[in-house]
C-alpha positions in Angstrom: 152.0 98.3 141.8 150.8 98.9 138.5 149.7 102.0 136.8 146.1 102.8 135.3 147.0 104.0 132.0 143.5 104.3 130.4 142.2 108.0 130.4 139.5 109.1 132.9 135.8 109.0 132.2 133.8 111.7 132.3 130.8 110.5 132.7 130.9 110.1 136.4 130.6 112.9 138.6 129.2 114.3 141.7 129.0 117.9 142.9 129.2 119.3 146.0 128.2 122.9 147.3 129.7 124.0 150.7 129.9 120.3 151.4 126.1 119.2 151.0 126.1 117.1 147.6 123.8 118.2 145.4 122.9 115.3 142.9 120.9 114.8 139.0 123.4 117.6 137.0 123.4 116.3 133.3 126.6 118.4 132.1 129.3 120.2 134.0 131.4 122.2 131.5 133.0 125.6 131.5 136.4 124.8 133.2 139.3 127.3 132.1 141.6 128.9 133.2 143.8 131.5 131.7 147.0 133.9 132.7 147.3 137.5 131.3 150.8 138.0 129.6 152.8 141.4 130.7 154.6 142.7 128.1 157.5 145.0 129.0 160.6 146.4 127.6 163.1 149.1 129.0 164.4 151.7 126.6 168.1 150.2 127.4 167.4 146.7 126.7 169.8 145.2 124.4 167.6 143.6 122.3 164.3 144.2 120.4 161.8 142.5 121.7 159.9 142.8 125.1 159.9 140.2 128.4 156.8 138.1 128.8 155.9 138.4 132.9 152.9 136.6 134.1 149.9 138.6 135.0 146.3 138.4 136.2 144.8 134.8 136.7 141.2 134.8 135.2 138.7 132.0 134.9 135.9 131.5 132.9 132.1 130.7 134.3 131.0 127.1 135.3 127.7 126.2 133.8 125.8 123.4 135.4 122.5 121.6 134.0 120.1 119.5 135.1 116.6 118.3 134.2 114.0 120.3 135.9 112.5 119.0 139.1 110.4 120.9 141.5 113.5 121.8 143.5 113.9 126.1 143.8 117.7 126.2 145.6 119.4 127.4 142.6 116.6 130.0 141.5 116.2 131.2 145.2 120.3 131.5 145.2 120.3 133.4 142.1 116.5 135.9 142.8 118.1 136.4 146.2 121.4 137.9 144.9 119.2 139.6 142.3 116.6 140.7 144.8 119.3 142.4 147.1 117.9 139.7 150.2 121.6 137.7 149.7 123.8 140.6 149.6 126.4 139.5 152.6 129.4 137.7 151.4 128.7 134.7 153.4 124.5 134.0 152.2 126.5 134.8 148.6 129.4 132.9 148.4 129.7 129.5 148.3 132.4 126.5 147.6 131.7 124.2 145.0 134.2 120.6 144.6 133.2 118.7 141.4 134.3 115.0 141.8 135.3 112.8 138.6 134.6 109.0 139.7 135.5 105.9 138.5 133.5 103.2 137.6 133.2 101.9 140.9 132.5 105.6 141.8 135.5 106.5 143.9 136.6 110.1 143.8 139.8 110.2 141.7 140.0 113.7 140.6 138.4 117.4 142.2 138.3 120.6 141.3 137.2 123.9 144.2 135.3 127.0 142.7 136.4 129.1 145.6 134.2 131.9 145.9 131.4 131.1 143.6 127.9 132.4 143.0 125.1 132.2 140.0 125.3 134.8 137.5 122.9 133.8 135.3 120.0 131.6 135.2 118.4 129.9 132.1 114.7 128.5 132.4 113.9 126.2 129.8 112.9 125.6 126.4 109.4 125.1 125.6 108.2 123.0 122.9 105.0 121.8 122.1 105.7 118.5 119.9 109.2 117.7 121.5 109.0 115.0 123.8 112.5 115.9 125.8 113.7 116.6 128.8 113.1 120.2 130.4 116.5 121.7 131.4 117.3 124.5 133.7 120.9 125.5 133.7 123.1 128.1 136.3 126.4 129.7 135.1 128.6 130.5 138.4 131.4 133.3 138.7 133.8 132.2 141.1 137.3 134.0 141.9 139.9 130.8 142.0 139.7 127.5 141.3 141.9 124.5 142.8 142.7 121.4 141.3 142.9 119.5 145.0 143.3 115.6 143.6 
């Protein structure tokens, strides 16, 4: 069998939120990870320098963008945890998978934001002479992400 050995793409992508696919995001980007380093040394250590232990696991926000349409979801997700009217866990909370496709549009990578929510909502520019594309944009907080392909 032979081996793909070309990079992936990343220019085709799908999104999914609690497993209703949510479709027309321009730009995904945001995806980190990072691991705190514990320093610590005892008094009787023979030598000079501390041990390096793994600590917390943070992750930097998700942003997703899109051009503005006349669909509210991810304002209504974002006033109701600002207006108090989402504040249960589970109207909060959700999972979101990001697919990278190939060019035939199979899944053929994913990536779980367990846990996420909106924590900040950009509106668009305005410009008079511009002729571009209005874009609204949500950053989401989650608390782990999975790569699960």
């Amino acid at each position: 069998m032979a081996v793909n050995t070309y990079p992936f793409k990343k220019y085709n992508y799908r999104v999914e939120i609690d497993s209703i696919d949510v479709a027309a995001f321009s730009e995904v980007s945001g995806f980190d990870a990072s691991v705190d380093v514990i320093e610590y040394r005892e008094g009787t250590d023979p030598i000079n320098s501390p041990r390096k232990m793994p600590g917390l696991t943070k992750y930097g926000n998700v942003t997703l963008k899109w051009g503005m349409t006349e669909n509210l979801s991810f304002y209504e997700w974002v006033a109701g945890i600002s207006d108090g009217s989402k504040a249960a866990a589970e109207d909060r909370v959700q999972d979101i998978t990001i697919y990278l496709q190939d060019d035939a549009h199979n899944d053929i990578a994913s990536w779980t934001l367990v846990n996420a929510w909106p924590c900040k909502y950009t509106a668009p520019d305005f410009n008079a002479s511009s002729s571009e594309i209005a874009f609204e944009s949500v950053e989401l907080a989650f608390e782990e992400m999975r790569r699960d392909q």
